[in-house]
N, C-alpha and C positions, 0 to 999 in steps of 0.2 A: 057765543059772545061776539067772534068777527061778523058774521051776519047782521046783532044787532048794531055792533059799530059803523056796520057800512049803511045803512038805513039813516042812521043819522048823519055819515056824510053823507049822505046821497040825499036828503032832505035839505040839507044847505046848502047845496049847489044847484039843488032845483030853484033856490030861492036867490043866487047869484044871477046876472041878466047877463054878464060879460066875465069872462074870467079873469080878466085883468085886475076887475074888482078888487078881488078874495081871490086868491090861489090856495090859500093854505088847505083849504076843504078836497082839494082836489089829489092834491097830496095825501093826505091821509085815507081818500078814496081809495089812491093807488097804491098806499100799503096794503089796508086790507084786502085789496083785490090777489096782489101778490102772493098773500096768506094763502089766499082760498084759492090759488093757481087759474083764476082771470085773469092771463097774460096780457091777451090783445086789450083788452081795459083797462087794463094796470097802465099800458103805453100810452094808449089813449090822452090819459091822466096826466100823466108825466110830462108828458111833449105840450102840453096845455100851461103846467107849470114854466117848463123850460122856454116857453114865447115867453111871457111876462119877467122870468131871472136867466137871462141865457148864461151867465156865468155861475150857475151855484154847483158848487162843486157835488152834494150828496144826490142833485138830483140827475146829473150828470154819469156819477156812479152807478143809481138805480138805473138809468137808460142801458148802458153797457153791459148790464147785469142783463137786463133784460133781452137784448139781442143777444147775448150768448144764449140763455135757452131759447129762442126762437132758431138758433143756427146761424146767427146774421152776424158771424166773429170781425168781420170788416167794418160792419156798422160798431159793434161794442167796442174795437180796438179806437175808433174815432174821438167816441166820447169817452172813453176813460184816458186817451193821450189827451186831451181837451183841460178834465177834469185835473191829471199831474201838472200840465202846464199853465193853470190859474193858480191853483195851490202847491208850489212846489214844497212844501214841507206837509205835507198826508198824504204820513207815510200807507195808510189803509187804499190810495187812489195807484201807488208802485205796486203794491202788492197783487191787487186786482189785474192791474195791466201786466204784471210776472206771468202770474197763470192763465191770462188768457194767451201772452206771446210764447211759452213752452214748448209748443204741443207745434209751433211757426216757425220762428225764429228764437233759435235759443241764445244768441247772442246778444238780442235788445232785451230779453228775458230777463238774461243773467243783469242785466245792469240797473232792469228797472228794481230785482228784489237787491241787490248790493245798495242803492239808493235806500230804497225804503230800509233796511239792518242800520244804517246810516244814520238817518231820519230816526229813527227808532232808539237807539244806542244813546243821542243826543238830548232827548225827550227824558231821558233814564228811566224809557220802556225796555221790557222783558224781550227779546226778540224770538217770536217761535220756533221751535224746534223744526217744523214744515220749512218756514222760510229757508232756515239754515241748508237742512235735507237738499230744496232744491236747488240751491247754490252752489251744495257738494256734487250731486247728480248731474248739475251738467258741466261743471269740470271736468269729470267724472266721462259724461259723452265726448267731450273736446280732449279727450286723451289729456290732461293736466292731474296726473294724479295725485300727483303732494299735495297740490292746493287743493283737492277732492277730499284726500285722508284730513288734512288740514279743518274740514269744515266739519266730513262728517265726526270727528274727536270734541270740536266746541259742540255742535250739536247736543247730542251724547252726555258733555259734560262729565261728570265724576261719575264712576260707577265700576266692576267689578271686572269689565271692560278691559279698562286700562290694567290691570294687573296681567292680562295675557297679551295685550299690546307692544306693555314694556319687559314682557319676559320676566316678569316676577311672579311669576308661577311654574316656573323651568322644572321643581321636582315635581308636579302632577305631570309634564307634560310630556307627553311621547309623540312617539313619529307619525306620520300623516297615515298612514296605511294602520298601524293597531289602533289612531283615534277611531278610523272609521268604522273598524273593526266591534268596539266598546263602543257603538251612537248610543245603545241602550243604555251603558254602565254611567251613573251621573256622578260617582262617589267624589269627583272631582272636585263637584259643586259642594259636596255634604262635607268633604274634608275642609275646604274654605270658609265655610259656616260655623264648622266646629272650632277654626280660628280664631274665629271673632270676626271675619269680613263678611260684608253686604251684600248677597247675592240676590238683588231685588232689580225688577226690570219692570219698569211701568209700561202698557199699555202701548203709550204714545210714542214709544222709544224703539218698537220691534221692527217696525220698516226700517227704520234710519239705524238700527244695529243689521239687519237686513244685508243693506245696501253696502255697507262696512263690509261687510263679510266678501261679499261680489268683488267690492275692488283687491281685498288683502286677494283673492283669486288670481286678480288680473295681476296682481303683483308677485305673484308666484308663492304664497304666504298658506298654502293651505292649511299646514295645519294650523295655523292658529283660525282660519275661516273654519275650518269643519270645528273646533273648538265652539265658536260664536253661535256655529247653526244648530252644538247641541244645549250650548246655554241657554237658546230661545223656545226650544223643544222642551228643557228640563223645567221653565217656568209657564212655557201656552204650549202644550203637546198636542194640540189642534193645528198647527201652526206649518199646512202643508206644505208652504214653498221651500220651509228648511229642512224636510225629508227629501225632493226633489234634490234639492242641491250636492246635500250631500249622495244620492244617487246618483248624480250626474261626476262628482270627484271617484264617486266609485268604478263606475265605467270607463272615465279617462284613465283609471290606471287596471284596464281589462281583468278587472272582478266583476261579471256579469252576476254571478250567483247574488253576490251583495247587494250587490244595487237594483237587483231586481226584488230582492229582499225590502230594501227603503220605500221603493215603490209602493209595494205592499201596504206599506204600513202607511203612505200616504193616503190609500185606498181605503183603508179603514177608517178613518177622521171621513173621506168625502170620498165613495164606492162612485160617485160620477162624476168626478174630478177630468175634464176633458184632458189637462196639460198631464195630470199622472197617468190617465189609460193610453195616451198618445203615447208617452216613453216606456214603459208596460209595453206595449208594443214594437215599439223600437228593439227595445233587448229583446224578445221574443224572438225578431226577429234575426240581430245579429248571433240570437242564441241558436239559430235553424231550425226554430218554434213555427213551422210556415200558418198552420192552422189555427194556432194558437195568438198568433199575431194578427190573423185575419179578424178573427172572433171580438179582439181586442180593439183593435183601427174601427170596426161596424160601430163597437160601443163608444167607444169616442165620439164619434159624429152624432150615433142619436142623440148622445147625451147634451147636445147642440141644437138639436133639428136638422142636424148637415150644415151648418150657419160655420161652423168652427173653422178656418182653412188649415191648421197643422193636420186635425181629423182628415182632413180630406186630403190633403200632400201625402199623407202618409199612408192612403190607400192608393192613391198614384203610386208610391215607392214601391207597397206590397207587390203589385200588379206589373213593376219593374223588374224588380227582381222576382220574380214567379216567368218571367217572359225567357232572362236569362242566364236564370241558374243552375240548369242542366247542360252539362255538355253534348249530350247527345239533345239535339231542341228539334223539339216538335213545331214547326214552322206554320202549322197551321193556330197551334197555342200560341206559339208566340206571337204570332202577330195578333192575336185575339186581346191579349196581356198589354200589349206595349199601344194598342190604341185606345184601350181602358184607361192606362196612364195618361194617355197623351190628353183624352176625355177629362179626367179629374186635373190633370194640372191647368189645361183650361178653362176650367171652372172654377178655380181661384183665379186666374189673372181676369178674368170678366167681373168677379167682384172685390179685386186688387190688384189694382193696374201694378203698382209696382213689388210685388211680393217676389223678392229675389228668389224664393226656393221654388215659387211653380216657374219662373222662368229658367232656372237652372236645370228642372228635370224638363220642361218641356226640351231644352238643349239635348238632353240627354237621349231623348226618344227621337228626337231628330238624327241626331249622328249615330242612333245604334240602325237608325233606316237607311243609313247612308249621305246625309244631307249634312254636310262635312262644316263647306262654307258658310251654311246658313247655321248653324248650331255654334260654329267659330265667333261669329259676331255675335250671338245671345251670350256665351259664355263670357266675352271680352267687355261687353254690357254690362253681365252682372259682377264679372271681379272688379272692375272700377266702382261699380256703387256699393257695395258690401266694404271695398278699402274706406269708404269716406267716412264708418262704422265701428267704434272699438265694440259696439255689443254684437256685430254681425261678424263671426268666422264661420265663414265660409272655406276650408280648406277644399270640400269637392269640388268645386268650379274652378279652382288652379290642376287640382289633379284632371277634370273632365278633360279642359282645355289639351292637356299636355297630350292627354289621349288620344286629342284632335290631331294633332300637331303629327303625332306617332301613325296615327293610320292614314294620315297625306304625306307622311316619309319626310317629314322635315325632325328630321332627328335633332340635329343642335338645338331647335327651340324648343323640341319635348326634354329633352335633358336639362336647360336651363330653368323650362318650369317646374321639372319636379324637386330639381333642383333648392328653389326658392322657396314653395309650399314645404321641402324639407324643414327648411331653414325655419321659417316664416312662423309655422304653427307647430312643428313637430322637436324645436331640437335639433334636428339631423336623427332622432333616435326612432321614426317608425321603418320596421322592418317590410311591412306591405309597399311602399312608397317606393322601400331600396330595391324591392324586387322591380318594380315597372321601372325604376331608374336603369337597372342592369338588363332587363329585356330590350331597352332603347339602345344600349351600347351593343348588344349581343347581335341585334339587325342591322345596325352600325360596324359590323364587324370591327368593332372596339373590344378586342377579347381583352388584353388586359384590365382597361378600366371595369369590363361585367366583373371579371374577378374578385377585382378590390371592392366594387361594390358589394357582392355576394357577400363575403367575407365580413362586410361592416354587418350586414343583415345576419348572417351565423351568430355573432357576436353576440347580437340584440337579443337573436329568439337561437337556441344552443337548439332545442328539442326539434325545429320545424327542417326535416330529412328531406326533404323538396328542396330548400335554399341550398344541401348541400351537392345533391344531386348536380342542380344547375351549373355549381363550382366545379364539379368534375364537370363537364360537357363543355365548358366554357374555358379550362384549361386544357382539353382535350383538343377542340377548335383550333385554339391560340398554336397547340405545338402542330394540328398538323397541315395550319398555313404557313407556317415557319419553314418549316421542311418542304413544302412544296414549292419556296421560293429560290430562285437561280442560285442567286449569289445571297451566303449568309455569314454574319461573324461568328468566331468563336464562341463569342460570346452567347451570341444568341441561343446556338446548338448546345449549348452548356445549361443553356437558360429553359429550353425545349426539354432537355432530359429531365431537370429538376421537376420542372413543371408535371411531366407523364410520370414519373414515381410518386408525384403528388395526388395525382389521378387517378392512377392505380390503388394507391392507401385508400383513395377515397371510396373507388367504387367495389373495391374490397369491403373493408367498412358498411357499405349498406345491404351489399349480398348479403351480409351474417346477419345484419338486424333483419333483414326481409323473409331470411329463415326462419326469421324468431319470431315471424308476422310484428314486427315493430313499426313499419313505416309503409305496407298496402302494395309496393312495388313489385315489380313482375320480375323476379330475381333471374329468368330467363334473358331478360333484358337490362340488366344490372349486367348481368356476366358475359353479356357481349361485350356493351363500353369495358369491359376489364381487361377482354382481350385481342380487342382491336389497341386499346391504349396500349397492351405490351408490345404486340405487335409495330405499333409505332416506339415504342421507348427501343426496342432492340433494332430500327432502324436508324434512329436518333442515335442510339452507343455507339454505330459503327461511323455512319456522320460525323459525331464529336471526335471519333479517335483520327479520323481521316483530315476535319478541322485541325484535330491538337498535331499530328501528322505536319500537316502543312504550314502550321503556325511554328515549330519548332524549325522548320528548314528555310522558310522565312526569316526566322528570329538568326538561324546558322549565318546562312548569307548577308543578312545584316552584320552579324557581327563581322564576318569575312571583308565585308566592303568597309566597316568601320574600322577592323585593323590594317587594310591598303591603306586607308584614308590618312589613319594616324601616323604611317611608316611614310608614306608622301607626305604627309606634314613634318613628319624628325627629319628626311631628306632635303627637304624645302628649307628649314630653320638652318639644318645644320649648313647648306651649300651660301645660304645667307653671313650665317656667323662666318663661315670661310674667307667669302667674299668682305665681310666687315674689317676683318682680322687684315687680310691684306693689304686694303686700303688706307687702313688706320697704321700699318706699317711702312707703306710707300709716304704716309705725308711725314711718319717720325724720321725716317730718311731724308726728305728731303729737307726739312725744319733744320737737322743736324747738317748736313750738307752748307745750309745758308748760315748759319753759325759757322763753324769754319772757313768758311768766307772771308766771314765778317772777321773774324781774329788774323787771319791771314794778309787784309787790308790794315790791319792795326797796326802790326808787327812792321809794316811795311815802311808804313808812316813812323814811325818813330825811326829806323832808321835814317832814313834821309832827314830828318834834322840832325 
């Protein structure tokens, strides 16, 4: 039918001399050429129309349409700002210029679809649920979350939604860890149902309940997001990005098994699902699956052509850590490994100039070669551009950095960035983190602060016998720098003892689990730090008592000079008071003195009259 409709405009325009004539044939040419994906003629056409009406607003939109599929998004952004600023009320010409300005600037984005919702709302048109979505979304990128949740809720509108939003489902609802637990269990859903409530989700609604979910994340809300992601599974169980998700809440709270589980099952619905074999990978590999991650990263990239670049970062990371994850390193492998990496992370930055993650391991392969300076600027490069990101954390590249910082001995700035990255992404609550915090203090000969740090990290992970070790060696340090200083307080020596009885329980303590093969340590070398630390504690007893010794004949002759002091001061007061006493007695003497005087003139005078 388009074929034969374009034969007949193409018959009337052969039969026009001038365009100006007749346009309208030409028009209708360049729909149907449209149709049948004749771009360059469709233009042709258009631009033929647009000499003869340069203000028409549809044909104006057709042009812009048109240079977006050619790629020419400068030219389309022209005429569709053209097209908004002749007709400022169509709202179809904001919309247009929305999604072409998104993916640019999301901030004339945001203003052109609030305009058109506007326009639209005014009209007592329907405003799409798209519109909304992307109005929430990049609120949503611009860290503005309220007015994010804000949008994507109208979005949304009524539905099944809001009963877990507003916590009116609090007796179905459990804790984020056994939701995740039950992704399979929906009875949640079947009990709601047997209610009498709606648990229907249309089609058009599962991105923009989606994206819901993503931000109650950012909002720290999970279990009601891992809630959402199984609601969208319980209605489109095809629906791989909400297995992902909830695999990724799985692994933030270090349930590998699970969430390699979810993985799975994403893999099921789509076996070449690039973004599930990539994380498949990942946990394989955090799981010390080296082979088995390998196997997994290959099938991700074919599953591409190699085109994919997380595929490919993440055969650089393999190839990273394969370089060095032995302690004993084969120097010939590793460098074999670490130019592999260095190969694959530049083979994303050549077909993504700015992909923070191959420039972050490129940093990374730099300073494990020893290129300190140079890897310091890539790292400081990419944590500025990942900050200007709520969807990029990036927590390695504050930890790389601090790295940096630690192996040129600039300690206070390794401290304050892991410090921050503590803060920042983790809570203050990862226990990995606290140990590189405490090995910066420990080279810092900061023995107290390693302690406290250690300590916070015990707390975290009770079972990990390494963190506690470190605490003994770091209170062991602390006492016997103390003791080997000239001059020390009481205090201290009192503080030195506590600390080496502490050290001693401690590395007691791991001798007997090391018996028990509990914790892999060389109990040979356990039971030296036990008895070098007594060794120092019964040099430390005799220390403190020689301290407390010197502190009590100290505190004697204090007192001795405090009770001269006092007796010179009764002496002092009282030779005062003596002195007061007498003087105050010479003036009542002589006051009485001049009174008798004075009476004795009196007496005087009245006789001689």
């Amino acid at each position: 039918m388009d074929q034969q409709t374009s034969r007949y405009y193409w018959a009337s325009v052969k039969e026009i001399n001038k365009p100006s004539e007749f346009v309208f044939p030409y028009y209708g040419l360049g729909q149907v050429q449209l149709k049948l994906g004749e771009i360059k003629n469709a233009l042709s056409n258009f631009e033929k129309v647009l000499e003869v009406y340069p203000d028409n607003c549809e044909t104006l939109k057709v042009l812009g349409h048109i240079h977006v599929q050619l790629g020419q998004t400068e030219k389309a952004q022209e005429f569709l700002r053209k097209a908004a600023k002749i007709d400022p009320r169509d709202a179809q010409a904001f919309l247009d210029l929305g999604e072409l300005l998104i993916s640019t600037d999301t901030g004339a984005a945001l203003d052109a679809f609030k305009t058109a919702r506007s326009l639209l709302k005014k009209g007592g048109e329907e405003v799409p649920i798209e519109v909304l979505n992307n109005i929430a979304v990049i609120h949503f990128e611009r860290e503005e979350l309220e007015l994010a949740l804000q949008n994507f809720k109208e979005a949304l509108g009524d539905g099944i939604w809001l009963t877990f939003l507003e916590g009116k489902a609090n007796t179905y609802e459990v804790d984020a860890t056994s939701s995740l637990l039950q992704y399979k269990d929906m009875q949640i859903f079947h009990r709601l149902e047997e209610e009498g409530l709606s648990v229907e989700l249309s089609r058009n609604k599962v991105t923009t309940l989606f994206n819901l979910a993503r931000l109650l994340e950012q909002l720290h809300n999970t279990e009601t997001a891992s809630t959402l992601y199984r609601l969208i599974l319980f209605k489109y169980p095809d629906y791989v990005d909400a297995y992902l998700r909830l695999a990724a809440i799985a692994k933030a709270r270090n349930n590998l098994p699970l969430s390699i589980e979810l993985v799975n099952e994403a893999l099921t619905v789509n076996d070449k699902c690039p973004n599930a074999l990539s994380m498949l990978g990942d946990l394989e590999l955090k799981n010390d699956d080296w082979v088995k991650a390998k196997e997994t990263f290959r099938a991700a990239s074919e599953a591409t052509d190699g085109k994919d670049s997380y595929a490919t970062l993440s055969l650089g990371n393999w190839n990273y850590f394969a370089a060095i994850r032995n302690e004993k390193r084969n120097p010939k492998l590793e460098a074999t490994h670490l130019e592999k990496a260095k190969e694959l992370y530049t083979r994303v930055l050549v077909q993504h100039t700015a992909n923070l993650y191959a420039a972050n391991g490129a940093g990374v392969v730099l300073a494990e070669k020893g290129h300190f300076d140079v890897s310091k600027d890539l790292f400081t490069q990419v944590q500025e551009a990942a900050s200007g990101s709520i969807f990029v954390q990036m927590p390695d590249v504050w930890i790389n950095l601090a790295h940096v910082y630690f192996a040129q001995g600039n300690f206070a700035l390794a401290v304050k960035m892991y410090q921050n990255c503590l803060q920042k992404f983790f809570y203050n609550t990862d226990s990995q983190i606290l140990l590189y915090l405490a090995r910066t203090h420990y080279e810092a000969e900061q023995w107290q602060d390693c302690k406290r740090t250690l300590l916070r990290a015990i707390h975290l992970a009770p079972s990990n016998y390494t963190l506690r070790f470190d605490a003994g060696v770091a209170m062991q340090k602390f006492s016997a720098s103390t003791l080997q200083k000239t001059k020390r307080t009481v205090e201290e020596v009192r503080s030195t003892v506590d600390e080496l009885e502490n050290a001693v329980r401690l590395f007691s303590q791991l001798s007997a689990a090391s018996n028990l093969h509990f914790n892999g340590f060389d109990e040979k070398k356990i039971n030296t730090h036990v008895e070098y630390c007594k060794h120092l504690l019964e040099a430390a007893i005799v220390h403190r008592e020689a301290a407390e010794r010197e502190e009590q004949q100290n505190r004697q002759r204090l007192d001795l000079a405090r009770q001269v002091a006092l007796a010179e001061d009764a002496r002092r007061k009282a030779e005062e008071q003596r002195k007061f006493q007498l003087e105050r007695r010479k003036q009542e003497d002589e006051l009485k003195r001049v009174r008798q005087q004075e009476e004795h003139f009196e007496r005087v005078k009245h006789i001689c009259f």
